[in-house]
C-alpha positions in Angstrom: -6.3 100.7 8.3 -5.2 98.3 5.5 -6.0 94.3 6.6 -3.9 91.7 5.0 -4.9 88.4 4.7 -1.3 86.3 4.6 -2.6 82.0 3.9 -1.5 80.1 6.9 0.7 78.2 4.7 2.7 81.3 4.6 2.7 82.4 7.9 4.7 78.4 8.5 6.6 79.1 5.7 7.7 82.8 7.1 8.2 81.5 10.7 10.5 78.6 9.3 8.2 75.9 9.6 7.4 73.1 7.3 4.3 73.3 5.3 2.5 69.9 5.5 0.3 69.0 3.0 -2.9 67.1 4.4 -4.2 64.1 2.1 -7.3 62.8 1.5 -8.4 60.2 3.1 -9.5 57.4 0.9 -12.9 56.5 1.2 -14.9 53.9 3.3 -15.1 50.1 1.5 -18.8 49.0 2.3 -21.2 50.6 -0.2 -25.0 50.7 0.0 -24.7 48.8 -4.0 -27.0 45.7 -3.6 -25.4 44.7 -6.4 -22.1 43.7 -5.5 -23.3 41.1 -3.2 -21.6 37.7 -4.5 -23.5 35.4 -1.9 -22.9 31.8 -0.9 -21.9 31.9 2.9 -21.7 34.4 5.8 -20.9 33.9 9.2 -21.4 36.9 11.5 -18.9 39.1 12.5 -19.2 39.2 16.7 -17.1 42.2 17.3 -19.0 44.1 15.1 -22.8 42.5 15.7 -24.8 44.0 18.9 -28.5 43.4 19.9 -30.2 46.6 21.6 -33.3 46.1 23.2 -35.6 49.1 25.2 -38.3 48.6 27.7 -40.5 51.5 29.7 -40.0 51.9 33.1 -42.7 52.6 35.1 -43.8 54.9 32.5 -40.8 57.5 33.7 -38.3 56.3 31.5 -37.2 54.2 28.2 -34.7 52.0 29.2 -32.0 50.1 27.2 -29.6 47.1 27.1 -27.4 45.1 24.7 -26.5 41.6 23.8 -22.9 41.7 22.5 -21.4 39.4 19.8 -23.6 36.6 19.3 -22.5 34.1 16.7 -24.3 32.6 13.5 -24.6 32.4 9.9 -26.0 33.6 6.5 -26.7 32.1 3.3 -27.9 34.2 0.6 -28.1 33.9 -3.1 -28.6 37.5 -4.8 -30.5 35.8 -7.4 -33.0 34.5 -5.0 -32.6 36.7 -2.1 -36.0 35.4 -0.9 -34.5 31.9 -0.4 -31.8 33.3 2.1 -31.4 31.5 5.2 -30.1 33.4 8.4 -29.3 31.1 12.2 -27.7 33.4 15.4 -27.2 32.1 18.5 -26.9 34.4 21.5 -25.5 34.7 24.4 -27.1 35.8 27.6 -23.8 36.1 29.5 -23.2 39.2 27.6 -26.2 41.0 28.1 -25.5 44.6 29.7 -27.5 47.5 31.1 -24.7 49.6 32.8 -26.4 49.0 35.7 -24.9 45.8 37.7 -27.3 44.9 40.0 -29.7 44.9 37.0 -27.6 43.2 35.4 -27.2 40.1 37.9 -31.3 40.1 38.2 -31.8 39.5 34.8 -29.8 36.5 34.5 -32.1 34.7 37.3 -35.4 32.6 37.2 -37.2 36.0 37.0 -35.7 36.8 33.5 -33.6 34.7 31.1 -32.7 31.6 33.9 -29.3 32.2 32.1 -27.7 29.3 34.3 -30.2 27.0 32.6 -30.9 28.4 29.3 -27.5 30.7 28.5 -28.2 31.5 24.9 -31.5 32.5 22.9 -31.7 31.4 19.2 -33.4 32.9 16.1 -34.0 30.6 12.6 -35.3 32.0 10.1 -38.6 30.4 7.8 -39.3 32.5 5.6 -38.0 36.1 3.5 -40.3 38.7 1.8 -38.2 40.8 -0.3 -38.9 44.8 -1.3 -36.3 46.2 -3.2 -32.8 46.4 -0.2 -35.3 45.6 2.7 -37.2 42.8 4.0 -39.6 40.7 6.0 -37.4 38.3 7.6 -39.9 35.9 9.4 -38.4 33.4 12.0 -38.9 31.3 15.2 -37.1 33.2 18.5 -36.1 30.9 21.3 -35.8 32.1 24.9 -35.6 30.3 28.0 -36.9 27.1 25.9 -39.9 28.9 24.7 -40.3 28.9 20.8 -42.3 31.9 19.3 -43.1 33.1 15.8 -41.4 37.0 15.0 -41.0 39.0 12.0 -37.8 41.2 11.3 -38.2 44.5 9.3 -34.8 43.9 8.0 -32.9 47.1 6.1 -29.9 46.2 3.8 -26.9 48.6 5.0 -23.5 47.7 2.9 -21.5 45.7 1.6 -17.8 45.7 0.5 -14.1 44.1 1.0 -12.7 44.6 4.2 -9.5 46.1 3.6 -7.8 43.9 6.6 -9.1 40.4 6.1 -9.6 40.9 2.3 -13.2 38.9 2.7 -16.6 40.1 1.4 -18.5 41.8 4.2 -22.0 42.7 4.3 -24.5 44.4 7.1 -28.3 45.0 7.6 -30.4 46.5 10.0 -33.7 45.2 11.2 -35.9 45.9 14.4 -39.0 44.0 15.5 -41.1 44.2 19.1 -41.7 41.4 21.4 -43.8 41.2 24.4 -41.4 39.3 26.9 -44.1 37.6 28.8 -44.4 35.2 26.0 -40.7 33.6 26.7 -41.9 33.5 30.5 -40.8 37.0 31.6 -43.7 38.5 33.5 -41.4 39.5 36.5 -42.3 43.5 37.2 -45.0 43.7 34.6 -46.7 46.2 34.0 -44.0 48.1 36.2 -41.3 47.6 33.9 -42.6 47.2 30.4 -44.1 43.6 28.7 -43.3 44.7 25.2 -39.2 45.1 24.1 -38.6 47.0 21.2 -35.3 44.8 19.5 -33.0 46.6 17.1 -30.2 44.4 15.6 -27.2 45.9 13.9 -25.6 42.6 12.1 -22.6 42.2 10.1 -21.7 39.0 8.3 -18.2 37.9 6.4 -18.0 35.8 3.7 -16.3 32.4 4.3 
């Protein structure tokens, strides 16, 4: 038996259809292209800037929260990228586990005291640069406690946003802190001391 292949365009075409052409989507604006970072100064984008942090439990599971649109600001000279300066403030209000009553527990004395300290802080002190990553050294406040950490900061993209028209530009970084040291030893060594911290950060230009 004879098989004929008829395109699909034809088969519309034959059934009285309309034949529509699909177009290619233009492609996305950020580009991984260190080099068309302008600098000066950035403020962070809050809708599109999340903190996800993971702690054992119990040894059974690895758990995970976020810290939703903090606020803060960058400023970074592509020249001297080692002299870049980065401030966020955070808000412990928006902390979320999916898991309420979790949720409610971590915003008292045990954990973050949120009624007394509501936001944490990070200032950076120092930058070590390697080609589009970095060692972004800083002092992390929580619960009034002050503490020395280092981000392993990755350089994602950079571009215009099509809506605002502003520069944008993103990084990664991730760093591990042991919560006890901002007062947190509620649970330990039930629930986990140390807290693996990935940050997904997006700044616009101003």
């Amino acid at each position: 038996m004879r098989k004929y292949l008829i395109p699909a365009a034809a088969l519309v075409a034959l059934a009285g259809g309309t034949v529509v052409v699909a177009q290619q989507m233009p492609a996305a604006p950020g580009t991984k292209d260190v080099s068309k970072v302008t600098g000066g100064t950035y403020k962070i984008d809050p809708g599109h800037t999340q903190i996800v942090f993971a702690y054992d439990h119990m040894g059974f599971s690895n758990n995970i929260g976020i810290i939703a649109q903090p606020t803060g600001t960058l400023t970074l000279d592509p020249k001297n990228p080692a002299a870049a300066k980065v401030s966020v403030d955070v808000p412990i209000a928006n902390l979320k586990t999916g898991v309420p009553d979790l949720d409610a527990h971590l915003m008292k004395a045990d954990f973050f005291d949120a009624a007394k300290f509501p936001k944490a802080t990070f200032v950076s002190t120092g930058v070590k640069v390697d080609g589009d990553d970095a060692d972004i050294t800083g002092n992390l406040t929580i619960k009034g406690i002050t503490k020395p950490v280092t981000l392993d900061a990755d350089f994602y993209g950079v571009g215009t946003h099509p809506m605002n028209k502003k520069e944008n530009i993103g990084f990664t970084a991730t760093t591990t802190i042991k919560r006890s040291d901002f007062g947190m030893s509620y649970g330990v060594p039930m629930v986990g001391d140390a807290i693996e911290l990935k940050i997904v950060a997006a700044f616009e230009k101003q």
